[in-house]
N, C-alpha and C positions, 0 to 999 in steps of 0.2 A: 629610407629611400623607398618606400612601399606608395609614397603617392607621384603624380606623372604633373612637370613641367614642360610649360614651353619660354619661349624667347623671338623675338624679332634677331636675327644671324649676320644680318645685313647691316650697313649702315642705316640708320636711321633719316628719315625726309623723301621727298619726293623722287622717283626711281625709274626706272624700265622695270625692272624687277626686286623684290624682295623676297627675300627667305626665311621661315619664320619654320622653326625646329622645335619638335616635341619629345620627350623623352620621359620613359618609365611603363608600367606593366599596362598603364590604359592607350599607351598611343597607337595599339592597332584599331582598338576598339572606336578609339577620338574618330581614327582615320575614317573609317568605315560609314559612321554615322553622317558624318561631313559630307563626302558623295554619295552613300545611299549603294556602294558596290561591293565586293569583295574586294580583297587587299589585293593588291598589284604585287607580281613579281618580284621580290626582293631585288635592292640595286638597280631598279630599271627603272625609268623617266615613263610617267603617262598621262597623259590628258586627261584631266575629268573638270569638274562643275564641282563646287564647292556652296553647299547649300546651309542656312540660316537651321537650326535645331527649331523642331516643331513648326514654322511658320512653312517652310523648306523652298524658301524664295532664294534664287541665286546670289551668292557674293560673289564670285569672280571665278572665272575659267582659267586655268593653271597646269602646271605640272606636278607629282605627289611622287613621291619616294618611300619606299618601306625599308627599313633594313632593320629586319628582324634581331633581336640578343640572342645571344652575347657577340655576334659579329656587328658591332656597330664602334659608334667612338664612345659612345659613354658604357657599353657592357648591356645595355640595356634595351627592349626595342624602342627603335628610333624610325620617327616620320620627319619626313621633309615636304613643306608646302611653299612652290616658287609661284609668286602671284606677280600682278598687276603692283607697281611699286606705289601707291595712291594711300592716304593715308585715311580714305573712308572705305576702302578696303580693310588697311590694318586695324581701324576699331572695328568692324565687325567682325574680322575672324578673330579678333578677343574677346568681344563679346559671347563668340561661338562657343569656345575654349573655354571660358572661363563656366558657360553654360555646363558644359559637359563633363564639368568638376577639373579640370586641368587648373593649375597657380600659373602664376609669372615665376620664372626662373629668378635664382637670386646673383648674383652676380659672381660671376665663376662657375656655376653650379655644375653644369655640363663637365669643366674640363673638373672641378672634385668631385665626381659621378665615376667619372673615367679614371681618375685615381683608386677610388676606394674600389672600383671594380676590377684591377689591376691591370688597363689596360694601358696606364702611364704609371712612372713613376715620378718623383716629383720634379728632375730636373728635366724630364721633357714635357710636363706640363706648365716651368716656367718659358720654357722655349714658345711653349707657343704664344705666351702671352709679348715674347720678346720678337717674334715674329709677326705678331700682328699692330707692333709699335715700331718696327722697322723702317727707318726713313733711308737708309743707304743701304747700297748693294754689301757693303763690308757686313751690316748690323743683319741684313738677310742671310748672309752665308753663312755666320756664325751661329744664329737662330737657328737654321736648318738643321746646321750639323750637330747643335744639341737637342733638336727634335729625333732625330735618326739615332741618341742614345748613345753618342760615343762617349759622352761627358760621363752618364750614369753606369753605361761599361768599366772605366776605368774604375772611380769608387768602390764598384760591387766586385771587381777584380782584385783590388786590395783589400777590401773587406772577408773577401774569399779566403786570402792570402792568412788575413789575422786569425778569423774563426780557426785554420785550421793547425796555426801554431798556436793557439789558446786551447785547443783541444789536445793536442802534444803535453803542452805544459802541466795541464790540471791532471793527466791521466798520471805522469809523473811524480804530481804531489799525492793524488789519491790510492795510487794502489802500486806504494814502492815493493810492497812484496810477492806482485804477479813477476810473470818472467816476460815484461818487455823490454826491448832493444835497448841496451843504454846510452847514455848519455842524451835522452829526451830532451830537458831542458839547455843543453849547452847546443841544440842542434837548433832549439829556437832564435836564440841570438842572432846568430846572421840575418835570419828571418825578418827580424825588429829591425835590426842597423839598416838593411836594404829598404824597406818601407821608409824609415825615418828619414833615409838622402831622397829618394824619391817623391815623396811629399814634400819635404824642404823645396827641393827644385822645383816642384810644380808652383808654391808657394813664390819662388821669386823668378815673378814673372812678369814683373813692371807693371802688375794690374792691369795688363793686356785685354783682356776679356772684358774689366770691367770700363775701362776707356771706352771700348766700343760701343758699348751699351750707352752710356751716359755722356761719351762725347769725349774729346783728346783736346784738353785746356791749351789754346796759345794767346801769349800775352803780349801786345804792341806796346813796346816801352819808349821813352828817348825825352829830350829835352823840349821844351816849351817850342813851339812854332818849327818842330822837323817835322811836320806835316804828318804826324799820326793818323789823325781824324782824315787827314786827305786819304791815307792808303785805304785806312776801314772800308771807307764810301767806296774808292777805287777797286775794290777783293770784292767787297760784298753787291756792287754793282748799283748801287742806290744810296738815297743818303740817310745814313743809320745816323751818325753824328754831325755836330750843329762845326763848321769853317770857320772860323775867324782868323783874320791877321792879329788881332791882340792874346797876348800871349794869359796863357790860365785860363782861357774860355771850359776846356773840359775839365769837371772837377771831380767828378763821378767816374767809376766804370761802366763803359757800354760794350753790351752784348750783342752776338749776332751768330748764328747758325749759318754751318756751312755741309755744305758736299761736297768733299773736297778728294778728286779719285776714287769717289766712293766710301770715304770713311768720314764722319759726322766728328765734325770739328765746333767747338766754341771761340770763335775770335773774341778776344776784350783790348778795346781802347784806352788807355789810363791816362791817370794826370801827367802833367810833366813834370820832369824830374828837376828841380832849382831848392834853393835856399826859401823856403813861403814866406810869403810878406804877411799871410795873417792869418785866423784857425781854420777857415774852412779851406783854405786851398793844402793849407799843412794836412787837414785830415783828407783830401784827394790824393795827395803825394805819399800817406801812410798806405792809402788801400793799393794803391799803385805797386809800393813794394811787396805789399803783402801777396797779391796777386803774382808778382814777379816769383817769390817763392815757392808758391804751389802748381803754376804753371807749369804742365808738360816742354813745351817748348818756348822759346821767347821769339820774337820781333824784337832787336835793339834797330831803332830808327835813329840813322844821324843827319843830319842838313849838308847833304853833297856839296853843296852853294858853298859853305865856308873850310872846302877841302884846303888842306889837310889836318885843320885842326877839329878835334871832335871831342863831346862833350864830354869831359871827366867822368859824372856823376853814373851817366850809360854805359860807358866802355867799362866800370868797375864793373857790371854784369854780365860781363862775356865769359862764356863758362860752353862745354859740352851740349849745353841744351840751350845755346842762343844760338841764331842766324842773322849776321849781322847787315846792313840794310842801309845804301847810301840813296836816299831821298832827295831831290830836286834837280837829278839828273839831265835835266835839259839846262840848266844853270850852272853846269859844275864843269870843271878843267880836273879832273882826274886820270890816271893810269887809266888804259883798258881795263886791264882785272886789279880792281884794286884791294889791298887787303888789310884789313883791320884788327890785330893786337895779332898778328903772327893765324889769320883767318882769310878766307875769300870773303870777298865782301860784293853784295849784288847793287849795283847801281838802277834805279828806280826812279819814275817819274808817276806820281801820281796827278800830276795835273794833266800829263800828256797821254798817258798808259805806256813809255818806254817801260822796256824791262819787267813790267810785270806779269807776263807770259812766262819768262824764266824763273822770276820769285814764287812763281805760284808751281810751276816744275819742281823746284828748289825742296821746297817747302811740302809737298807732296809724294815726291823721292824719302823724303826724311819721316813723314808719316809712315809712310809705308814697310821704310827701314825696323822701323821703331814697332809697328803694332801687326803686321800681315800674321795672315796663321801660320803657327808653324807644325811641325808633326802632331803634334798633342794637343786633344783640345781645351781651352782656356777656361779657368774658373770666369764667371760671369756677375757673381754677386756677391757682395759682403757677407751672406749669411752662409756662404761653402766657403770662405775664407777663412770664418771665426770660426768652425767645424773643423778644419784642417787642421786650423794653430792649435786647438784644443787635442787633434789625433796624432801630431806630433808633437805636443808635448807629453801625451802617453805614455807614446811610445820612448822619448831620453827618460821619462822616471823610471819604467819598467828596466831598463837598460841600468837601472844604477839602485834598483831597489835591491836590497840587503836579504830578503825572502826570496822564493820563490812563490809563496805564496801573495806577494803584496805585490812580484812583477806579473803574475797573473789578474789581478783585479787592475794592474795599469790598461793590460794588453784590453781588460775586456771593455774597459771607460773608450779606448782608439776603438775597437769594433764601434762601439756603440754612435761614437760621434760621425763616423762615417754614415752611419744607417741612417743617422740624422737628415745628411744631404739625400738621399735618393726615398726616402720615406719609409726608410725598413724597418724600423723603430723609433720609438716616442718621436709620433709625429701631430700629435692632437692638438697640443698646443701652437703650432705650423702654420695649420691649414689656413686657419681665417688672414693670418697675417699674408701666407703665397696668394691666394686665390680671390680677397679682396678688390685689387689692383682689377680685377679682369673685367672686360664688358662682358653685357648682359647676358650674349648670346655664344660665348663661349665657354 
């Protein structure tokens, strides 16, 4: 890290303003040459002229930021230059930069700058990248509060927890014939057991964290012509999938993003559920179920028009995680609340928009049930998941190893896998995989 990048920080294209950030040991000096002034007050916004190296022709009138290292985001000193957002502005103060020996940042660089200068650790510098991909207010709060380090608290508070019944333990094995307290190793045990339920729990956790990140799967299921493809259109407010009165028109799954209360939903419409008349609707009717299966939630759609009989093949998928769903409501003679295999059933018009005010309550109510924060904050990504499973299962070996000395090298494998997540050990091989994913100018 001995040479100084910079980056465009802003979106990219045409602007009011862009922000284009430099970092490393030359960006007081970059600073300086560019206006031709002394450095501005650290943290403070100033006006100056930003001038062309050597010709010293003006590129644009702006605002300039210094914040001197180690108080900066990367550890490092850091400049900020807010310009004119024009993009014959941005080639020439790269041209400038690039004059005055400054590279283009490589993709992430800033926030693994900020890592290795320990002014993050890793699970709040995926936060940020999770906050700057944040489309719902749900996927903002959770971001946040794994930027603010509650996530990497916990970790490093269990991690705390091990190192110092592994230092119990080994002192125990190494020096039985000092005079300390006894029963060292039998005092670690609880030790372990506690960590192991704790981590379990944290572990089954519906993949709560990681839903929110990547979306909470509901699946529109039901038989041929109950108007699936009408609700999609009717939720999503436009028309995602193609109407037809002949039955088997949708053969495919179709997707569509939602905001749904604030939590980033995946709606998918599927085949209909029948007997197929031939391969390609039989392989629509496979992905249909298949989707049923891995689906957080379901849509079972029935055709309210032919109340009270309803389609076999759908009603066999009513389980905990359906909501069941009487479609053609303006056509139908049913019960007020009517209800389906011992369920409330919501009556629905997607031709008309009855009832789907309520369905979208319903169904919202039930997200929220299911995924809202709760005290503790939520693993976020498969790679603190497979760290966990790996630190709880440490820790039952360690629990049933036959040495002390072979429960000792369990205890110190759980240390280690923890360190893993927050980057406190063997984290080299990591990095490029975390900080890949990041734009430019973070």
């Amino acid at each position: 890290m001995s040479d100084s990048i910079f980056a465009l920080a802003s979106a990219p294209g045409r602007g009011g303003v862009q922000v284009i950030r430099l970092s490393g040991p030359d960006a007081g000096a970059t600073l300086g040459h560019l206006t031709g002034r002394p450095l501005p007050p650290p943290r403070q916004a100033t006006l100056a002229s930003l001038r062309e190296p050597g010709s010293g022709e003006v590129i644009d009138k702006g605002l300039v930021l210094w914040f001197p290292g180690p108080a900066s985001f990367t550890g490092e000193d850091v400049a900020e230059l807010h310009l004119h957002g024009g993009r014959a502005v941005l080639s020439a103060v790269t041209d400038a930069l690039t004059t005055l020996g400054l590279r283009v940042a490589e993709p992430g660089e800033f926030s693994r700058r900020a890592f290795e200068n320990g002014k993050l650790d890793l699970t709040e510098a995926e936060a940020i990248a999770d906050l700057v991909d944040a489309e719902t207010a749900a996927q903002r709060r959770q971001a946040l509060r794994q930027l603010d380090g509650d996530l990497g608290r916990l970790y490093d508070g269990w991690r705390t927890r091990l190192t110092r019944a592994l230092a119990h333990l080994e002192a125990d094995i190494d020096f039985p014939e000092e005079d300390l307290p006894g029963g060292l190793s039998d005092a670690v045990r609880p030790v372990v057991e506690g960590l192991a339920a704790e981590i379990g729990a944290h572990l089954a956790d519906n993949s709560r964290g990681e839903r929110l990140r990547d979306g909470i799967s509901i699946a529109i299921l039901g038989a041929p012509n109950a108007g699936k493809s009408s609700l999609l259109n009717a939720i999503a407010r436009r028309d995602v999938a193609i109407v037809s009165n002949t039955a088997g028109t949708t053969r495919d799954v179709i997707e569509v993003h939602l905001d749904l209360g604030g939590y980033p939903v995946l709606l998918a419409d599927t085949a209909g559920l029948r007997e197929a008349a031939e391969a390609i609707e039989a392989e629509g009717i496979r992905r249909a179920l298949d989707r049923a299966s891995r689906a957080d939630l379901k849509l079972l759609v029935f055709d309210g028009s032919r109340w009270p009989l309803l389609d076999p093949a759908t009603l066999a998928l009513l389980d905990e995680d359906a909501l069941p769903v009487l479609n053609k409501a303006d056509l139908a003679a049913h019960p007020a609340e009517p209800v389906v295999g011992g369920r409330p059933a919501l009556p629905v018009s997607a031709a008309t928009g009855q009832g789907l005010p309520a369905l979208l309550s319903a169904l919202g109510s039930e997200v929220e049930r299911r995924y809202a924060p709760s005290g503790a904050p939520a693993l976020t990504r498969a790679r603190h998941r497979s760290a966990l499973e790996d630190c709880r299962d440490s820790l039952l070996r360690a629990l049933s190893a036959p040495l002390p000395e072979l429960a000792a090298e369990d205890i110190r494998l759980a240390t280690r896998a923890l360190g893993r997540i927050t980057g406190r050990v063997d984290v080299e091989e990591l990095l490029d995989v975390i900080f890949r994913d990041f734009c430019i100018g973070k």
